[in-house]
N, C-alpha and C positions, 0 to 999 in steps of 0.2 A: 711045445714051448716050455723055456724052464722054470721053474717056481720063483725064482726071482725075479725073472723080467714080467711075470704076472703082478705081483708086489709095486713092482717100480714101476712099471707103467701107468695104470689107473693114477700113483700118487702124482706120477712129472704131469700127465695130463691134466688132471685136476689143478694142480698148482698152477701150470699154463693159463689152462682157462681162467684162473681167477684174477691173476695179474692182466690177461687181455682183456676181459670184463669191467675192468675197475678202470683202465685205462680209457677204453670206450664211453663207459659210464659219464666219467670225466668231461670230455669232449662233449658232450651231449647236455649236458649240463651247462657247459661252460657258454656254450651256442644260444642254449635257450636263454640263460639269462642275460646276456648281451643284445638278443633280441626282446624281451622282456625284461625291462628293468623291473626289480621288484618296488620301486618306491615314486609315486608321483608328486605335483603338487598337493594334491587335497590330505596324502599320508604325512606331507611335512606342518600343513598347516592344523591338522592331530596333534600332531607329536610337539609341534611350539605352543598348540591352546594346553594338552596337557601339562606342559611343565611350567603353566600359569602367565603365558604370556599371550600378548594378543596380537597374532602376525600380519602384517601390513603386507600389499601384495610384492613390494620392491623386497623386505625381508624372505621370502619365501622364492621369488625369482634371483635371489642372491646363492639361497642356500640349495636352488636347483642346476647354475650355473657352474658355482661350484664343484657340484657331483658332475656335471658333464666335462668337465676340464680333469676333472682326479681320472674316467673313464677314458679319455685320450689318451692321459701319458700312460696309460698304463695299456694301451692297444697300442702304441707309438714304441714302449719299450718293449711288447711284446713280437711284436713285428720287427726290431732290430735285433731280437735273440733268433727269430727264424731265422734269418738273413744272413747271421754269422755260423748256423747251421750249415748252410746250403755253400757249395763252392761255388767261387766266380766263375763265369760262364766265359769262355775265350770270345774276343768279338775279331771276326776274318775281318783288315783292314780291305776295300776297294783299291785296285791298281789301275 
């Protein structure tokens, strides 16, 4: 084998792997926290006593509807960027 593709290969490899790694990574991440949201009610009703207020449960069900509506459009746009990925499918009409 020649001295250069000893050199270059171990680097393309490594570099491969690290860009598929991180891509992986991503995904797995991005999974989990969609299946676990990092923030529930009792984390907002924290976070409203510390910045000296006192949350009411409609206050706290406002700011958790909220987060669930910003989590749609943004699976809703995520899902219209796959879809503009992906080519139309032919549909054979019935004769």
């Amino acid at each position: 084998m020649p001295v250069w593709l000893q050199i270059v290969l171990p680097i393309l490899t490594l570099l491969l792997g690290g860009v598929a790694g991180f891509f992986l990574a991503r995904a797995y991440f991005k999974n989990y926290l969609d299946k676990n949201p990092p923030i529930n009610e009792a984390m907002v009703r924290a976070m409203m006593t510390q910045m000296g207020r006192t949350p009411s449960e409609k206050q706290v069900r406002q700011v958790m509807a909220s987060m669930n509506v910003a989590k749609a459009e943004s699976q809703v746009k995520a899902q219209a960027k796959a879809e503009k990925k992906q080519p139309a499918k032919k549909v054979k009409e019935a004769k």
